[in-house]
C-alpha positions as CSV (number, residue, x, y, z in Angstrom):
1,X,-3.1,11.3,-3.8
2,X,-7.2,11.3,-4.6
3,X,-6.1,9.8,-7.7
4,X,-3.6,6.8,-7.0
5,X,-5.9,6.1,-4.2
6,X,-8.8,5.5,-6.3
7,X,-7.2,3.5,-8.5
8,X,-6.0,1.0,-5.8
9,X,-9.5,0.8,-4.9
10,X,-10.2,0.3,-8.2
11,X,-8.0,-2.3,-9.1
12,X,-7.9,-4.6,-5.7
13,X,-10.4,-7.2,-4.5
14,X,-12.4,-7.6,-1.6
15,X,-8.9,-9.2,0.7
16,X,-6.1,-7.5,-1.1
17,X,-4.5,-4.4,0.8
18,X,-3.5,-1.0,0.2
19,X,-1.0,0.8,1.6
20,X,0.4,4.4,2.1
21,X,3.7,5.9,3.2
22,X,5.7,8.9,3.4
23,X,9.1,9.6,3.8
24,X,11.6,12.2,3.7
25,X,15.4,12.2,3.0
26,X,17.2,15.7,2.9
27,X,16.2,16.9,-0.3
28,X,12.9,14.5,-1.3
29,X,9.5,13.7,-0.2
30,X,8.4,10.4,-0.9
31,X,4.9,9.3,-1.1
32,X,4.1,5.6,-2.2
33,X,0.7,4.1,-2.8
34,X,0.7,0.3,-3.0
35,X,-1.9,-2.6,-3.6
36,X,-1.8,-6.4,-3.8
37,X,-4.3,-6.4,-6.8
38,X,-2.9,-7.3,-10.5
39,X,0.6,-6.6,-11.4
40,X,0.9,-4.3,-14.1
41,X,2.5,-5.2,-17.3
42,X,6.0,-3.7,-18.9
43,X,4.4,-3.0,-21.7
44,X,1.6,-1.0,-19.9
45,X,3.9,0.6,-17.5
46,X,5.6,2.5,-20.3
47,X,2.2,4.3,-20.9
48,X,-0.3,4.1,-18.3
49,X,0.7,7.7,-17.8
50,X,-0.6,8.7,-21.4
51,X,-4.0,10.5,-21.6
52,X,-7.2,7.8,-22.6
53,X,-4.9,4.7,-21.9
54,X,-6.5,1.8,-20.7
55,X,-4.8,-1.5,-20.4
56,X,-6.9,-4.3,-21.7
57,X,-7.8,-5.5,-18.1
58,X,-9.2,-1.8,-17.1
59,X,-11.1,-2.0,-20.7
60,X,-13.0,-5.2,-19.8
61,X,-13.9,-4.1,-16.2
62,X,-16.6,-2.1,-15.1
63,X,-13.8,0.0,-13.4
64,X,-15.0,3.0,-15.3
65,X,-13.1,6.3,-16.5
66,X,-11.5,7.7,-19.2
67,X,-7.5,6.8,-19.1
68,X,-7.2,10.2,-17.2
69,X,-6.6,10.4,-14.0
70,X,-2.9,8.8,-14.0
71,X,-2.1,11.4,-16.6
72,X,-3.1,14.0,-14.9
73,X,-1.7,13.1,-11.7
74,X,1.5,12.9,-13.7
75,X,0.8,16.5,-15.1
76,X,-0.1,18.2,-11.5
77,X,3.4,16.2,-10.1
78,X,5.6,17.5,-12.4
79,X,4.3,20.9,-12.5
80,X,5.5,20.8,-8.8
81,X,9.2,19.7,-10.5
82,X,8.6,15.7,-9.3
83,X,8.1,12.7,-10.8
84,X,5.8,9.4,-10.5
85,X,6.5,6.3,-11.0
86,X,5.5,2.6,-11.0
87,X,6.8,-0.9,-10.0
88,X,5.9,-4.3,-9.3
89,X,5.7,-5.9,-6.2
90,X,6.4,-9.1,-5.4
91,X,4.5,-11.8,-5.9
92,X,1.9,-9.5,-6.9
93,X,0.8,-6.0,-6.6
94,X,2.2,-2.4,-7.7
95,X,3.5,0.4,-5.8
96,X,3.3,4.2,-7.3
97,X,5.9,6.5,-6.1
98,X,5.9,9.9,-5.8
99,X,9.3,12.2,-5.4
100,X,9.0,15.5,-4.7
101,X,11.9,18.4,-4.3
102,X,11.7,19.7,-0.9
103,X,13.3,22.8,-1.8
104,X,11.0,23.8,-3.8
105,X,9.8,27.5,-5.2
């Protein structure tokens, strides 16, 4: 969560909004993160889960890191047998998802 949170920080301006939820169904947990910042693009979305990506708009910001932290995310998520993902929002903005097995052992 400490990680798609900082990167809607990172990535929305001073009047763009992020937002949190949670919900259950019988067998998930879902957690979504979403901001109104930039969308993301197709291309980038098939691997802004890679370790040291950076799509060209993170590159010229002074956003910082390293192209880590949504790889890791990734890594600590599935090690818990879920899965992330990413979509656009419309008109602009992205929403990260989280699933999560709530049987799990």
């Amino acid at each position: 969560m400490i990680i798609l949170l900082d990167n809607a920080l990172k990535y929305t301006e001073s009047g763009d909004r992020i937002h949190i939820s949670s919900r259950t169904t019988n067998k998930h947990w879902y957690i979504e993160v979403e901001n109104t910042g930039a969308n993301i693009t197709d291309d980038d979305k098939e691997r802004i889960f890679e370790r040291f990506y950076r799509d060209d708009h993170s590159r010229a910001s002074d956003t910082g890191g390293y192209g880590l932290g949504l790889a890791i995310a990734k890594q600590i998520i599935e090690a818990h047998q879920g899965q992330i993902s990413v979509h656009d929002l419309s008109p602009q903005g992205v929403r990260f998802q989280i699933r999560l097995s709530k049987n799990y052992d």
